[in-house]
N, C-alpha and C positions, 0 to 999 in steps of 0.2 A: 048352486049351493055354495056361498062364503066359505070358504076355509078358513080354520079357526088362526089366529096368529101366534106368533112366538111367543109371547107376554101370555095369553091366553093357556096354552098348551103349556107351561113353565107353572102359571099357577096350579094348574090341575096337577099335575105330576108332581110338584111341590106339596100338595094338602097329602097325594098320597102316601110318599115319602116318610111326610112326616107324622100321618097315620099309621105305618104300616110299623114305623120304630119306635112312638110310642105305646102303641098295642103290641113289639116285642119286647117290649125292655118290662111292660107290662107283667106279659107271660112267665119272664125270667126271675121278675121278683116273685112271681106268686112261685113259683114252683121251688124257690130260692129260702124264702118264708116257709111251705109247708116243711122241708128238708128242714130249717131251722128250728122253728115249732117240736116237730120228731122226734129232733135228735133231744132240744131240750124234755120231754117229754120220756126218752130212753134213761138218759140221764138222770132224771130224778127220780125214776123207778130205781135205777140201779143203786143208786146212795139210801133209798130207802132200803132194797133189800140188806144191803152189805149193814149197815147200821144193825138191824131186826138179825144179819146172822152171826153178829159177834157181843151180842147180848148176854153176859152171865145168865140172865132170866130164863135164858129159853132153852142153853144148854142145860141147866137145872132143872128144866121141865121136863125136857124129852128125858131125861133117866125117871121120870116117874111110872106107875104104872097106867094111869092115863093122861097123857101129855095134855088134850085137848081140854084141859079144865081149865088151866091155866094159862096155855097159850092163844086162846080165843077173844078173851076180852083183854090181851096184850095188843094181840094180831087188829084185833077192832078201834082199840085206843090210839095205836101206832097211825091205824087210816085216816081217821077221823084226822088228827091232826096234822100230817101232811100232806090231804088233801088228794093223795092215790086213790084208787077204785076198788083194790082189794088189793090184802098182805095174804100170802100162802105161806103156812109152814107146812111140811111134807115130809113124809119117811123118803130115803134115797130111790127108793121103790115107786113114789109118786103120788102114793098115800097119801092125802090130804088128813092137816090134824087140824086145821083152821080154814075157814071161809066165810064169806060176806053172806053168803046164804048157806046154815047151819044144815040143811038138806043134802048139802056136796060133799061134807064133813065125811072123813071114811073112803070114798070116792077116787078114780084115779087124777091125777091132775092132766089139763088137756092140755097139749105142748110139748116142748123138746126140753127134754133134759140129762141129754148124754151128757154131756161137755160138764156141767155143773158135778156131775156124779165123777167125772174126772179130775174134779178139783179146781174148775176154771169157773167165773162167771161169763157172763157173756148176757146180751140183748136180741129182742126178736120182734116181729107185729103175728100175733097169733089171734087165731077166731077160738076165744073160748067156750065156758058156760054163762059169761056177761057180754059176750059177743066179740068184734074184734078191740084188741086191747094194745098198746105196745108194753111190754113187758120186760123184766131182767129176773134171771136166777141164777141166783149164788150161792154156793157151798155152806155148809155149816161143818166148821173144822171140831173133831173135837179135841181134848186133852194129850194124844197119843198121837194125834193128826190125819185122821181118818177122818172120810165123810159120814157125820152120824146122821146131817138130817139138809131139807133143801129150802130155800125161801125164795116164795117168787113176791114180786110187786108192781104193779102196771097200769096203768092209766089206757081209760078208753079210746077209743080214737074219734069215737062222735065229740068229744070234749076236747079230745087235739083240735078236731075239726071246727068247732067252736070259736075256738080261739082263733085259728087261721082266717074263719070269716070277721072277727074284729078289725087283723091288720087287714083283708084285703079292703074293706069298706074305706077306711082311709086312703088305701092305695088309688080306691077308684077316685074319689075326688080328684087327686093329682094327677092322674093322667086324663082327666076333663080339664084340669087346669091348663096342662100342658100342651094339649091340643090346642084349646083354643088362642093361648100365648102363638104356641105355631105356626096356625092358618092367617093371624094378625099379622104374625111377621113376613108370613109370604106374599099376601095380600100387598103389604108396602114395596116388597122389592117387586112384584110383577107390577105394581103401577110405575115403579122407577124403569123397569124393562122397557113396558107400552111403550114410554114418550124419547126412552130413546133407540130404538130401533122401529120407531115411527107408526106402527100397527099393521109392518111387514111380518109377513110368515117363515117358516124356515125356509120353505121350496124359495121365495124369491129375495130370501137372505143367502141361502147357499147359489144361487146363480150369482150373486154381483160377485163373492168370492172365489165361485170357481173362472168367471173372468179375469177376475184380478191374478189371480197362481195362473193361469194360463198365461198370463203375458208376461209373467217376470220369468217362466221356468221353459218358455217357448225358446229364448235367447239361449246361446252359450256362451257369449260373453256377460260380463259382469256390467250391470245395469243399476245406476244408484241415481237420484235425486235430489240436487242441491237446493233447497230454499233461494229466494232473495236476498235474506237475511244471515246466508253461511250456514244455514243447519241440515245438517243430513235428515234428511224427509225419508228416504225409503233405499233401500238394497235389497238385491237379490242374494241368492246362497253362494253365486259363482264371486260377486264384486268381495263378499266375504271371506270366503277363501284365498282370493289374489292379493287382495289388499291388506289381509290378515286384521280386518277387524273384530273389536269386539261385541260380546252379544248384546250392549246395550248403548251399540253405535247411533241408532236409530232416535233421533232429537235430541243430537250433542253436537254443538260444530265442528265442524272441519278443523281448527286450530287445537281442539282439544284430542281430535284423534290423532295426530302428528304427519299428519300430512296435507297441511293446505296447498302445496303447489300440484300435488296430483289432481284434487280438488276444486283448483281454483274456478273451474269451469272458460278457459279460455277457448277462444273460434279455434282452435287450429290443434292435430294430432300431435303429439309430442310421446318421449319416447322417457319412462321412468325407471329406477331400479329401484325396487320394495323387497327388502328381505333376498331371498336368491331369485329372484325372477324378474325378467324384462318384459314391463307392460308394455303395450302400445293405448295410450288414454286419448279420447275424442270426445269432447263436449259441444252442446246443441244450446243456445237460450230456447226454454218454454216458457207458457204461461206460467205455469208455477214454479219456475225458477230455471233452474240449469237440470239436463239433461246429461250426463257423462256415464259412456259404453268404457271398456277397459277390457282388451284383449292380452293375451301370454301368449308374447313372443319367445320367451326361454329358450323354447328348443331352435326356434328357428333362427334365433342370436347365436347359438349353438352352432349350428351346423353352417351360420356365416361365418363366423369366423375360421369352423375346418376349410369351408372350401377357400378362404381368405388365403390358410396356410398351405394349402394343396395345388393354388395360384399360383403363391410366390414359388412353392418347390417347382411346379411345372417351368413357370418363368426363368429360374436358377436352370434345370434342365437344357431349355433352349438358349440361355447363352452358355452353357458349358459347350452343348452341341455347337455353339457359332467358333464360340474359341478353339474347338478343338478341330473343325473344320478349318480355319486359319492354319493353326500349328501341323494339321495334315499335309496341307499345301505345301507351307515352308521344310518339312520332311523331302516330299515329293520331288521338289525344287533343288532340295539339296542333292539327291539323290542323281537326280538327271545332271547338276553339274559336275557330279565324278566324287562330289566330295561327301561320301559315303559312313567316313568315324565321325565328320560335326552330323550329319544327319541320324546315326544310332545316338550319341551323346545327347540331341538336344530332344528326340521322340524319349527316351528311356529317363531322363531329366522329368518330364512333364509328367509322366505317366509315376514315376517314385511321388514325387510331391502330392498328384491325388487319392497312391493308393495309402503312403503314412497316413493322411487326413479321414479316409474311408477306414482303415484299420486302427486308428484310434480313437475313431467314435464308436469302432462296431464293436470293438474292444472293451473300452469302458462303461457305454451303455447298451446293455444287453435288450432295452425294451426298444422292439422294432419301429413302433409309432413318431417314436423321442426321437429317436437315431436318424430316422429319416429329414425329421424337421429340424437338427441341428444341421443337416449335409446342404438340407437348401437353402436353410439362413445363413449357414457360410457361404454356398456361393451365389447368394444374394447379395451379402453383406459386400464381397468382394467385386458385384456389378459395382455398386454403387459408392468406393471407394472407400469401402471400411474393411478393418482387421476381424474377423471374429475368429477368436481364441475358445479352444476347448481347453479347461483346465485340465492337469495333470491328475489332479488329485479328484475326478470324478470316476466315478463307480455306482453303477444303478442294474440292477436287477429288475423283472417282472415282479411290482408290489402289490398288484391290485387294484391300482390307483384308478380312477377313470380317466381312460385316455383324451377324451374329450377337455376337460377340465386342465389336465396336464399342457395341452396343444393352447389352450386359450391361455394361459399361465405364461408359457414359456417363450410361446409366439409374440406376443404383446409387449413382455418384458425386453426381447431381443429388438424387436421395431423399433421401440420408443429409445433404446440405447444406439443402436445406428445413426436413429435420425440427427439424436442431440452429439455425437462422439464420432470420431476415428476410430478407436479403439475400443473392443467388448472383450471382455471374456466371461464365461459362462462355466460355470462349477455346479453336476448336476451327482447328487453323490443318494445313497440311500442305502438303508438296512433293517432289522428288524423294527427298531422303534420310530421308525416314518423315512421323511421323504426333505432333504433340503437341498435349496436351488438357487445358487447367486450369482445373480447378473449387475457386474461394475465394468464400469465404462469411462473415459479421462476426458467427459465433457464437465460443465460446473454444475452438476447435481440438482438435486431437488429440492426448494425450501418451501412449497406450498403447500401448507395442511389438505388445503381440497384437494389434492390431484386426484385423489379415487373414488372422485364423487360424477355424475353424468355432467356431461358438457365441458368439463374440465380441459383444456390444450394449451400448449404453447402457443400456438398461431392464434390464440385468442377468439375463433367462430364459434364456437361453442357449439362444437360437435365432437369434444373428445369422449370416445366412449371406450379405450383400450383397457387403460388404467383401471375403470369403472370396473370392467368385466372380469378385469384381476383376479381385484378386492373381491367378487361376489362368487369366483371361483374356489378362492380360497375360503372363505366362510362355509362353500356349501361341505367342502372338504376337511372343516373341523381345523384350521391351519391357523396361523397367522403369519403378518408379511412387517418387516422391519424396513425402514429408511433413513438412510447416515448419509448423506451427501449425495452421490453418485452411483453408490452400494443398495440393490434391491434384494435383503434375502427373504425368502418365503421358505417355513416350516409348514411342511405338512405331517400328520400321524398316520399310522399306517393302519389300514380299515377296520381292523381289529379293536385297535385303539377308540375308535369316535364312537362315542355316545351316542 
């Protein structure tokens, strides 16, 4: 047995759809209209009675000795021309002094009529002596303001009812109207469906795309699709996320999302900086264009560069250990030739010079991550024949800051000043409203806008990524970084502070 297709299945649930709202909207008017009808029908009872109970005539009547003489062919006249079913007048008691059939005359009236006798009108649908009727009964005030007497008036409800078969008879045409407009309009979009989902059914509509989200959410790197022609054909959620595009990336080119060189689809892995994060991007030529995967590196850039810094300190470490293995000997030496005060003078010399250097790091910055990575860039700096100076005027507390981001910052800034200079000094200062860090150096400075862009170096390989790493630290930390020649200062706010 065929199964029915998607075009097939779409009309039918379309006809019913639009069967089922317009036989509601059907229901709602009718019941909409009868309410409407009703009310007008309460309504014009009620204006007849109040009319009939502020009649000089009829207060004039009721003081007679028989009211009903005169208020009958009133009460008759009154009907006749507003078209009501019957006018009551009545003693407060219920007494009928008037009726449409002179037999009831005398009679109790059937109905409620506390509330009137209280002095209020009011409306009702009651089954009388002419059957069910909607009705009002209103007071008759007299002179003194007492209720002398009660008037009711009310139209039947077979004649509401009447007239509610009027409007629905027109209703019904229009919603045969509207049906059939309906099922014409349905009719055109399931033939526009058929031909384009080919007179496939949903079961083998929903396999091609549960194939398809299986292979783009199988990956966990970000997986996009370059055209021939530069246009982004397809992305996953994850390429979204990394590359931070937008939701209507999808058949716009690559130049317009502002990143063609991520993009470009080149043979070969290359490494980018987007926003705070360092991709690693690889592109494939396919038939349908270019193929580009895009992994986050971030953490793992991260924790190269601690272990970068935990290198050089180690490195620093082993030649402090060499130097000081030297200097022991030369003690030692001294010692065995007799000459015992240059051997305490020049061990106690050594050992002063690195403990002021240890006590006025440990001193001024109190965050043990920083302190450490200032002790081995100075005596890194000092393998490698440079000065590095701690400024006087630094002072740094535990901020909050991330020390990760701090060590990438401070570490990079200090390499790149070594490398270009003899001479750093480092001004690492903080307190409640952030964090500022200046690293100046008496090499000839910086004049290139890109320096803190990927690939950027002095040695011109186009592998500088220090600078880069910086710049993309201090952004994630809400900061910013200034350059005047040789002077690098970085503002950071303090955690509280970033938005």
């Amino acid at each position: 047995m065929r199964r029915w297709s998607l075009a097939g299945q779409m009309l039918v649930l379309q006809l019913v759809v639009v069967a089922v709202t317009v036989t509601g909207g059907a229901a709602l008017v009718s019941v909409l209209a009868q309410q409407v009808v009703t009310t007008e029908a309460a309504a014009r009872s009620k204006a007849v009675a109040l009319s009939v109970a502020a009649s000089p005539d009829v207060l004039a009547a009721l003081g007679e000795p028989s009211p009903t003489r005169r208020l009958q062919p009133y009460a008759e006249r009154v009907r006749a021309e507003t078209g009501v079913d019957f006018v009551t007048i009545m003693k407060p008691d219920g007494t009928r002094h008037t009726h449409p059939n002179p037999a009831e005359i005398g009679r109790r009236f059937l109905g409620h009529i506390e509330e009137a006798v209280r002095g209020r009108a009011f409306t009702e649908t009651y089954t009388g002596t002419l059957g069910p009727s909607v009705r009002a009964v209103v007071p008759v005030h007299g002179p003194d303001g007492s209720v002398d007497a009660l008037v009711s008036a009310g139209i039947k409800v077979e004649k509401v009812s009447a007239a509610l078969r009027g409007v629905l008879g027109w209703m019904a045409g229009i919603v045969a109207l509207a049906l059939g407009l309906g099922a014409a309009g349905t009719w055109l979009v399931t033939a526009r469906l058929r031909r384009q989902t080919h007179g496939l059914g949903p079961v083998e509509l929903g396999r091609i795309h549960e194939h398809h989200d299986a292979v783009l959410h199988a990956v966990r790197e970000g997986l996009l699709l370059v055209g021939r022609d530069g246009t982004l054909t397809l992305c996953n959620d994850a390429a979204r996320a990394l590359l931070d595009l937008p939701a209507d990336a999808e058949g716009r080119h690559v130049a317009d999302l502002g990143m063609p060189d991520v993009l470009a689809g080149r043979e070969e892995e290359s490494i980018h900086l987007v926003g705070d994060r360092v991709l690693a991007v690889n592109s494939a030529a396919s038939r349908l264009g270019t193929v580009v995967t895009v992994r986050d590196h971030t953490e793992l850039q991260t924790l190269a560069g601690q272990l970068d810094a935990e290198r050089g300190f180690a490195e620093s470490l082993r030649s402090a250990a060499h130097e000081s293995a030297n200097r022991l000997h030369t003690v030692v030496t001294l010692v065995e030739l007799g000459r015992t005060e240059e051997a305490v003078a020049f061990g106690t010399a050594e050992l002063r010079a690195a403990q002021e250097l240890t006590d006025r790091v440990m001193g001024s910055v109190r965050e043990p991550v920083l302190a450490a990575l200032l002790l081995g860039k100075s005596a890194e700096a000092a393998e490698r024949g440079a000065e590095l100076v701690i400024s006087e005027d630094s002072e740094l507390d535990d901020l909050g800051l991330d020390t990760r981001d701090l060590v990438t910052i401070v570490g990079n800034l200090i390499d790149n000043a070594v490398e270009a200079a003899g001479r750093v000094e480092v001004l690492v200062r903080g307190d409640a409203s952030g964090l500022v860090i200046r690293v100046a150096d008496d090499g000839p400075g910086l004049t290139a806008p890109e320096a803190f862009r990927r690939g950027w170096t002095t040695k011109g390989d186009g592998h500088g990524l220090g600078l880069a790493l910086v710049g993309q630290a201090v952004r994630r930390l809400g900061g910013t970084i200034e350059v005047a020649g040789s002077v690098f200062t970085v503002r950071l706010p303090a955690p509280e502070r970033v938005s």
